[in-house]
C-alpha positions in Angstrom: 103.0 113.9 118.8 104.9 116.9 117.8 102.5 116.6 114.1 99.1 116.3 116.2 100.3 119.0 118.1 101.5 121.6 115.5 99.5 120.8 112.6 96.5 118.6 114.2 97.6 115.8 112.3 96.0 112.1 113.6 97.3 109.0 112.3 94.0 107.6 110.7 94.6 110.5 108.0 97.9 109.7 107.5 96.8 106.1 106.7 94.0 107.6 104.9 96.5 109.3 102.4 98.5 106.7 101.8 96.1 104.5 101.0 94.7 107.0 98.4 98.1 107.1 97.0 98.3 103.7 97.1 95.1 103.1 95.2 96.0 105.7 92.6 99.5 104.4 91.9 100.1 101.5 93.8 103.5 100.1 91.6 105.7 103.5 93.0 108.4 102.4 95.5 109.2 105.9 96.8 104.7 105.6 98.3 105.7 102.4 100.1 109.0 103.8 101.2 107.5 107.0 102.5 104.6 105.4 104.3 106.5 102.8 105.5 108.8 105.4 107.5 105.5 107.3 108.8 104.4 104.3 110.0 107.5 104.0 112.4 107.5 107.5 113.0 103.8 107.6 114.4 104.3 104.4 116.7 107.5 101.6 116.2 106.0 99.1 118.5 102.8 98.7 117.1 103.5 99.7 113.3 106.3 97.4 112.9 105.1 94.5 110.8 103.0 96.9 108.4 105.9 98.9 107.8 108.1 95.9 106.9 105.4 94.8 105.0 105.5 97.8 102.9 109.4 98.3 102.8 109.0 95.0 100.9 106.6 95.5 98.6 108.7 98.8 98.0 111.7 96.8 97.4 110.0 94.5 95.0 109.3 96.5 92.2 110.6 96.7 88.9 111.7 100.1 87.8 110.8 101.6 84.6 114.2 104.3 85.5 116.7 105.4 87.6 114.9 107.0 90.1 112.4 104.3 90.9 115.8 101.9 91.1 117.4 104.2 93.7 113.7 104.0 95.8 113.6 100.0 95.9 117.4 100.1 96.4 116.3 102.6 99.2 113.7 100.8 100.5 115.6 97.5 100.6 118.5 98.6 103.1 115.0 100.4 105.5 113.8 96.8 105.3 117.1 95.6 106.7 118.2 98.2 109.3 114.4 97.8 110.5 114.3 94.1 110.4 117.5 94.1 112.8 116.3 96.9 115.0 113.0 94.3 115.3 115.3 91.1 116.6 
């Protein structure tokens, strides 16, 4: 709300830039990670599943260096504190 408000942001663009991200480089854990937390931001309840969804694909990769092993590493513990928050 406090995005839409201030900077007329709407959640299809959000969605619409990730995907473009996504398409572009779709092996970066850090995209996943990122959209994965918008995704939770903009609405929990509904966004839940897709978020997961992408924390694990996030958490999947294999890194090519250190950075990229700190964003699945990263993105593996959002999948779990998410996961329980979920039960």
């Amino acid at each position: 709300a406090t995005g839409r408000v201030t900077f007329g942001a709407k959640q299809t663009d959000v969605r619409n830039y990730f995907d473009r991200a996504l398409t572009t480089v779709p092996d970066v854990s850090v995209i996943r990670y990122e959209y994965a937390n918008a995704l939770l931001y903009m609405d929990k309840k509904r966004q839940i599943d897709e978020a997961l969804s992408q924390l694990e694909q996030a958490s999947k990769h294999r890194p090519s260096f250190s950075m990229e092993a700190l964003d699945a590493m990263y993105a593996a513990k959002r999948r779990k504190e998410i996961d329980a928050l979920a039960k």
